[in-house]
N, C-alpha and C positions, 0 to 999 in steps of 0.2 A: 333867292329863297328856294326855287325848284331848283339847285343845284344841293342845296345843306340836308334839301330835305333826302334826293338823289342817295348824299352819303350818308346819311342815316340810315336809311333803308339795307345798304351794302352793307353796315356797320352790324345791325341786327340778324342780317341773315347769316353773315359770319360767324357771329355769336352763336347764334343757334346750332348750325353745323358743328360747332367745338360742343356743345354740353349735346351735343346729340350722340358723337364721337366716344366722349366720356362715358355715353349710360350704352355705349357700345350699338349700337344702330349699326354700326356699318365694320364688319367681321372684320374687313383687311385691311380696315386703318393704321398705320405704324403705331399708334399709341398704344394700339389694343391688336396685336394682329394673333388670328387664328391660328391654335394647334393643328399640323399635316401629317399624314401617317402616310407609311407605305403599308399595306395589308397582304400578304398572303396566308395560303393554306395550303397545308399537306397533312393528308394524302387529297389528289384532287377525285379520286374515284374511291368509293368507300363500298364493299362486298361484304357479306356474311362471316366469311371466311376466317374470322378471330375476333378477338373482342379488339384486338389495335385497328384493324381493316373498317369496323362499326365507328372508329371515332374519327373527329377533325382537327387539327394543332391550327388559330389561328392567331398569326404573330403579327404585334405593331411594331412596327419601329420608326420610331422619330425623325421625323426630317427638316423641324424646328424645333424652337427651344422651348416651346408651350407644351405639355404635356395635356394630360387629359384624365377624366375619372367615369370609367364607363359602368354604367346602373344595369342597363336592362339589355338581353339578347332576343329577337324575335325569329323563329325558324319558319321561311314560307315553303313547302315543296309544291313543286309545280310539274305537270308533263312538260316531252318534249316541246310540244305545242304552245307552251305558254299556258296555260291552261291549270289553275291552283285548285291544289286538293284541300278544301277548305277544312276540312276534319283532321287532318293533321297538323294545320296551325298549332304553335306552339310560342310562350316567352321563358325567358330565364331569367331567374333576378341573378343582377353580378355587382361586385366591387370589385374591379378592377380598375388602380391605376397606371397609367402610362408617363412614365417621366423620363429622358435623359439628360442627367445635367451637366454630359461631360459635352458644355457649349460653348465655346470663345463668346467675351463681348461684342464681338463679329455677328457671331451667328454661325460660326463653322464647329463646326464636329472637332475634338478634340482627340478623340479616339474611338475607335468600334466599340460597341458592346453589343451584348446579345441583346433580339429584340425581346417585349413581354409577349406572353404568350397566355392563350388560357384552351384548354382540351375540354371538347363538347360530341358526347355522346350523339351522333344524328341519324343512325338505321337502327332506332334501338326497336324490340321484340314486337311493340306493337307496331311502330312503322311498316317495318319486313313483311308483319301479316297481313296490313292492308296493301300492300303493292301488290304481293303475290297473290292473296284471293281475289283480289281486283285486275290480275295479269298484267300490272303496267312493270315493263323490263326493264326502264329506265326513268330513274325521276331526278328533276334538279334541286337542289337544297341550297337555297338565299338565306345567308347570315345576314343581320342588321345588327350591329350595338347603335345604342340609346346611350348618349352623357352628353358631359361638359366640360370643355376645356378649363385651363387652371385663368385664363384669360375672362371668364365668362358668359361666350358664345355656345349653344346648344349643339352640340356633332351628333352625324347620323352618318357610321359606315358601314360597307358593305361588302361581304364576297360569296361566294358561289361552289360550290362542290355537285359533283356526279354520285348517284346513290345507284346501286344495281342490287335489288335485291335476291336474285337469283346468280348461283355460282357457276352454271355450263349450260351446255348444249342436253338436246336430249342423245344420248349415247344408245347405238344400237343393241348394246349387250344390256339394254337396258329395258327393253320391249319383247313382249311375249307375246305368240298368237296362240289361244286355245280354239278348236273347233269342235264341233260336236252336232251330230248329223242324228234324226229321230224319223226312221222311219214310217209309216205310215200305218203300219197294220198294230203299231204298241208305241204312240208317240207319247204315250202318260211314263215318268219315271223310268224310262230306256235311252235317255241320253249320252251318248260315248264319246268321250274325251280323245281327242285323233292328235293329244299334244306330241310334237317332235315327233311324227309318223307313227304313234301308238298305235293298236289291232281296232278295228271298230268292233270290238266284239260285244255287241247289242244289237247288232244292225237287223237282226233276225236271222234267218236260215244263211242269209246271203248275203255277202257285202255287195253283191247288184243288186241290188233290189231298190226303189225308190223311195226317197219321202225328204225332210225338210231340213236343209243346215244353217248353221247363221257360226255365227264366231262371238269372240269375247276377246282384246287388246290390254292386255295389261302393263301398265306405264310407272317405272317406278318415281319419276315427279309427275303427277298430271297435271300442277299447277303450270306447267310448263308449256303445254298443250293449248291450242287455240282451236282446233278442228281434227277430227277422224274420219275420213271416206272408207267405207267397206266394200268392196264386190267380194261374191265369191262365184264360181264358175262361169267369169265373166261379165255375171249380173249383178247391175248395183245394189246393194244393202245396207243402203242408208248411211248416213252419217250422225257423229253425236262432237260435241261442244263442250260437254260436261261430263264425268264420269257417275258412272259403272259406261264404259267403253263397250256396249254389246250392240252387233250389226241387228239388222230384222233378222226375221229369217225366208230364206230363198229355196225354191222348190230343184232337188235334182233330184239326176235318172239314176244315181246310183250314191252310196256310200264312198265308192271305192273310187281313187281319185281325185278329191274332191280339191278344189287349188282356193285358200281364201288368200284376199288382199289387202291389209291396210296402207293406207296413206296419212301419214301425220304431220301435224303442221302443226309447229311450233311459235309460239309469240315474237319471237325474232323472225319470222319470215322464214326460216328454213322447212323443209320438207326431209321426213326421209319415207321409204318404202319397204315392208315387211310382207313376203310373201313363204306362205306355207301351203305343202300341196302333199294329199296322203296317198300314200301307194302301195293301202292293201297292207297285207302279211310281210311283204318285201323290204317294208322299209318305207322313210322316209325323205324329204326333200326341204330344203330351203333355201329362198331366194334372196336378196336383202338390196338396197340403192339408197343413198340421200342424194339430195340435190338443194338448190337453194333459188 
């Protein structure tokens, strides 16, 4: 008797595993086996720089004979860090299906075909604007599609793209130093512009004469900018983070002469150095360096 009953118990549980089988329980069962994709994307780095460079081409192609029907796209971007920018979360509704039915009752491929494809917008206008006002130089962009294979099992795939929403470096023909020096005895409304060695002619009687200069850094991306240090005749003048780019201002012995400095530091880690120095009626000087 504890043997009949033994095989009844094997008998049911067999049972069960097959209607379990059938209502698909179990993805990779020969009865029922799961659609497999190969997934890429190009372009794998997506830039400003045209409206093809803003999109993604992501292609299935088949690598069994189960197709699939994919519903929904979910865009996460994330910093380098790992780190999700939850405000740009985004989904897509999609009909897309995946079928190739050039398949031997094998299971082998019968011939190439091209894979499905479908093109998604992913640096579109707002994106760009919160990278760049937010200064992140590099973000990652996580595809999901959402379906179901033609088999009946739920799929969820996956790929990955590089976003940059900034096109270069900051370029040194691309930075201006204005300075401008207000002597002491008329500092209201006599401010002299000493750009590209201009005459200080404000300075009073004298271009020796003492009183107060500071600068202004003009940047044609500032989004780009992560920090500005200022000296001028050696003495620190502050730094700024954010624009309008203008040093304090710093007390010298004279107009004439006068050498300012910026140091800019870009969100890529780079550095470059801008140096301007006036020399009076004679002319002017300029200095220039990046570094990294």
């Amino acid at each position: 008797m504890k043997k009949k009953g033994f095989l009844l118990e094997v008998v049911f549980i067999l049972l069960l595993l097959t209607i379990l089988s059938g209502c698909q329980w179990f993805s990779d069962n020969p009865m029922f086996p799961q659609a497999k994709f190969m997934v890429t994307s190009e372009p794998t780095h997506l830039t400003p720089e045209s409206e093809d460079t803003r999109r993604v081409t992501v292609n299935f192609q088949p690598i069994n004979k189960v197709g699939a029907v994919f519903s929904k796209c979910t865009i996460v971007y994330k910093k380098p860090d790992g780190t999700t920018i939850s405000s740009l979360t985004r989904s897509l509704a999609l009909n897309l299906t995946v079928y190739d039915p050039n398949w031997s009752a094998s299971g082998a491929s019968i011939v190439e075909t091209e894979p499905t494809s479908v093109t998604i917008e992913i640096l579109d206008i707002k994106t760009e604007g919160y990278l760049k006002n937010n200064k992140i130089p590099l973000a990652i962009a996580e595809l999901t599609f959402f379906g179901e294979d033609l088999a009946g099992h739920p799929l969820e795939l996956s790929t990955e793209v590089f976003v940059q929403p900034f096109e270069g470096l900051i370029e040194q023909e691309d930075i201006t130093i204005y300075i401008y020096c207000l002597p002491p005895e008329n500092e209201e409304d006599t401010s002299a512009s000493l750009e590209n060695g201009s005459t200080c002619n404000t300075c009073g009687g004298s271009a020796t004469s003492g009183g107060e200069a500071y600068m202004v850094v003009d940047i044609k991306d500032p989004q780009l900018v992560s920090k500005v240090e200022y000296s001028i005749d050696g003495k620190s003048a502050g730094s700024s983070t954010a624009p309008p780019f203008v040093s304090r201002r710093v007390s010298v012995t004279s107009c004439d002469g006068i050498l300012a400095q910026a140091v800019i530091y870009d969100i890529f880690g780079n550095y470059t150095v801008i140096t301007e120095k006036y020399e009076g009626e004679s002319g002017g000087e300029n200095g220039q360096e990046e570094g990294s």
